[in-house]
Steps between C-alpha positions, in 0.01 A plus 500: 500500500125523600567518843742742448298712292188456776736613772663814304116603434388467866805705588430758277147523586556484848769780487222737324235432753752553786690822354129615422321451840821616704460825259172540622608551832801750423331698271203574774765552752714727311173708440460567880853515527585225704845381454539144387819329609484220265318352170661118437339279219557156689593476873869543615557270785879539631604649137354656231607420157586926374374786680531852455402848648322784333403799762324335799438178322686156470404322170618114475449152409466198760593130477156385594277530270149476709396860432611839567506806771504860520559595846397844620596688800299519808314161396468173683580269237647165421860637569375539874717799575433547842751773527435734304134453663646643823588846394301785487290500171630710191338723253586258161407192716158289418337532883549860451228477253147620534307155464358548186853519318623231647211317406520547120905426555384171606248449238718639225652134420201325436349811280796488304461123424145563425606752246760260380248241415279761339760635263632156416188391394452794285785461350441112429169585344587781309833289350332138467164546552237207625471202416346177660245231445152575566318241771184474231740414258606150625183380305611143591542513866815494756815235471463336850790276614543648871396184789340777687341696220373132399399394852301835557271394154661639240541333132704592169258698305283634750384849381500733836152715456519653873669512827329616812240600281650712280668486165815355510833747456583641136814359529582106461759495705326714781208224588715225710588861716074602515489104642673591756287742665167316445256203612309399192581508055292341286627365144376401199608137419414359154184667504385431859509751785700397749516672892881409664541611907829689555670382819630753712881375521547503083766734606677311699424143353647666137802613646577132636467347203667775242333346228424703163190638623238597225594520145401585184498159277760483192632287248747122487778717395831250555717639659762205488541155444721366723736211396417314767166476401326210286398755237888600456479403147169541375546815288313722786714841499538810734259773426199209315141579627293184559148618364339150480538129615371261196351708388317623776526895535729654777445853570662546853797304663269363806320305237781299408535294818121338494528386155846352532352320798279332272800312359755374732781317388363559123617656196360869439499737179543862617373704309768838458550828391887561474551938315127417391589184274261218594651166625434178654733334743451151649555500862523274760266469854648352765339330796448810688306673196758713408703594197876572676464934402565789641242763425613913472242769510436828264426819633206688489586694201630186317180340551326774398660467127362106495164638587469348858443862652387838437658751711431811593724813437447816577769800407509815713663864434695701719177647637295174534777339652503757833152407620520078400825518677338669850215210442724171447669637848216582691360113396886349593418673795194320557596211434799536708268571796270210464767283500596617824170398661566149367811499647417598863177281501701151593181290386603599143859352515630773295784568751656166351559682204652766656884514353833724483742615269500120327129556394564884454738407256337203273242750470790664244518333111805273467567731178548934482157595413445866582139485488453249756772611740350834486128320590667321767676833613162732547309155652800511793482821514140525599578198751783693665292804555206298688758266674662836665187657608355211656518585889791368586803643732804546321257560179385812341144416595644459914671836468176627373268315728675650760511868298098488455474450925669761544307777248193352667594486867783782499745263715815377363564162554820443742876450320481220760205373390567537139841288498327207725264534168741552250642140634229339507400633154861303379439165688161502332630595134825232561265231596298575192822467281596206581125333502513599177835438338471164710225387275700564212814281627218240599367540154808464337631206720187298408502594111901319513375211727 
């Protein structure tokens, strides 16, 4: 049922962007009346799964579901019709077109996903608001269990006071990502300032080893006992905090393990809170140091009602919503962008993190929450509308490469010339494809291995 409901949300998201960006086009075309033959969510291969025809236009739905087209007349496009290439250029057709309209027809799907972004995030934060955990709030320090976090220096409870020089992010959850782009942090651990060296190829080295990255530190909650285990029948229940160890304080899960080291193949008394009734519950250690438990995890707002957190939320009218909503795009945009530089600079090893639809889609909560899905919506957005304008053939940002030499040198690029480019433009976007959705098979064949 997760899966299910993961792939029914990527679907629907990826129908909006499509049906949005394709829009873009058709709506900037139909301005400068230039006829548009076709406007398919999903490509149609062979068949097509409905069509219809409304005045010039055939609406449908394809089979494959890798995007979308719009194809206008009088355009060198990925439908490669040559033919119609061959006869003498018509009014309603796009290379009829002064330059300048057909340059906004090409950049019309990438402003419209911009837009798209924009108004979904002003809609999220005039509905739900904000609400996340504040970097200076984590008063004791990180939860470090990553190898590679570990091997580059870093320890639970280090307290991050600067990266590059600078303050670290506002956000928690936005400081592994600031990592990524620098040399140099300094922490404070237990009191003593501590300088760590950022190697170049985190990136990559991270996405090897898929670990759980930087997190903030939490409670023993159990999350089950399994009846396999040698604490089966000790009285330990689902849903029972550990908060101490003999009594020995526990605040934080990772606290657990270096105690219960202490006392291999002993008898423990755990010291629980089960609905806020204090108990104690003998437990055995095995050889290994542990206990035979599964842990679980609270959310941030849980943990803010045991007092582990304070988070910050911030409510926004109608009116305050239009300008925060133009700012948390133009920073997914940044973002966006500096990620790119990582992943063209092959001493990072950020292309090895580089996935397809399999990583598109985890991104998606394994349960209908219309909050995130939304979040996830405007953040693809934004990534579709810098993926198309990056100056590629067979991309917006080719057609408009090509569009710009043309205002500036007042020569036309060849038809010849533009499907030997339009080609190439495909080869280049179908190698990319399967680079990409090849790491996510290779992913997914080691995870089962």
């Amino acid at each position: 049922m997760e899966i299910l409901t993961k792939v029914l949300a990527f679907f629907f998201s990826l129908s909006i962007l499509v049906i949005v960006h394709e829009f873009g086009h058709f709506i900037a075309a139909k301005a400068f009346k230039t006829r548009v033959e076709k406007f398919y969510l999903f490509f149609n291969p062979w068949f097509e799964l409905f069509k219809f025809k409304l005045k010039d236009t055939e609406y449908g739905l394809g089979w494959l579901p890798l995007g979308g087209y719009v194809k206008i007349s009088g355009m060198i496009d990925e439908s490669m019709d040559k033919e119609q290439m061959k006869k003498p250029p018509q009014p309603w057709e796009f290379r009829s077109k002064p330059s300048w309209q057909r340059l906004i027809i090409m950049l019309g799907g990438v402003i419209m996903n911009v837009l798209l972004a924009v108004f979904i995030y002003i809609i999220v934060l005039f509905n739900y608001g904000e609400k996340y955990l504040p970097t200076k709030n984590l008063t004791d320090g990180f939860f470090v269990m990553d190898s590679v976090l570990m091997d580059v220096g870093l320890k639970t409870g280090d307290k991050v006071i600067s990266i590059n020089g600078v303050e670290p992010p506002e956000r928690y959850n936005e400081v592994l990502i600031e990592m990524l782009y620098s040399s140099k942090m300094t922490v404070d651990r237990n009191g003593k300032i501590v300088e760590i060296d950022i190697p170049q190829d985190l990136a990559g080295r991270l996405s090897e080893n898929r670990g759980t990255n930087l997190l903030y530190r939490f409670p023993f909650l159990v999350a089950n006992v399994p009846d396999s285990s040698h604490n089966a029948g000790s009285g330990l229940k689902k849903m029972d905090m550990i908060v101490g160890v003999n009594g020995q304080i526990i605040k934080y899960y990772d606290e657990f393990s270096p105690i219960a080291q202490q006392y291999k193949g002993q008898v423990i008394t755990a010291n629980v809170r089960r609905d806020g009734t204090p108990l104690n519950i003998n437990l055995s250690v095995n050889e290994d140091g542990k206990i035979g438990v599964l842990p679980g995890g609270l959310d941030l707002s849980e943990l803010e009602k045991l007092g582990y957190y304070n988070l910050r939320k911030k409510s926004f009218t109608i009116m305050e919503s239009v300008p925060a909503g133009f700012l948390m795009a133009r920073e997914q945009m940044v973002n966006y962008v500096r990620q790119f530089k990582l992943l063209f600079n092959p001493d990072t090893g950020a292309y090895k993190g580089l996935g397809g639809f399999i990583t598109i889609g985890s991104f998606f909560p394994s349960t209908w929450d219309w909050y995130r899905i939304w979040q996830i919506t405007a953040f693809l957005s934004i990534m579709l509308a810098i993926l198309n304008i990056l100056p590629i053939p067979a991309l917006d940002g080719g057609h408009v490469v090509f569009l710009l030499y043309e205002i500036i040198t007042r020569r036309k690029p060849s038809d010849k010339f533009m499907e030997y480019a339009q080609v190439v433009g495909m080869v280049i976007l179908l190698a990319l494809l399967v680079f990409a959705n090849g790491n996510d098979v290779l992913r997914w064949i080691e995870s089962i291995s």
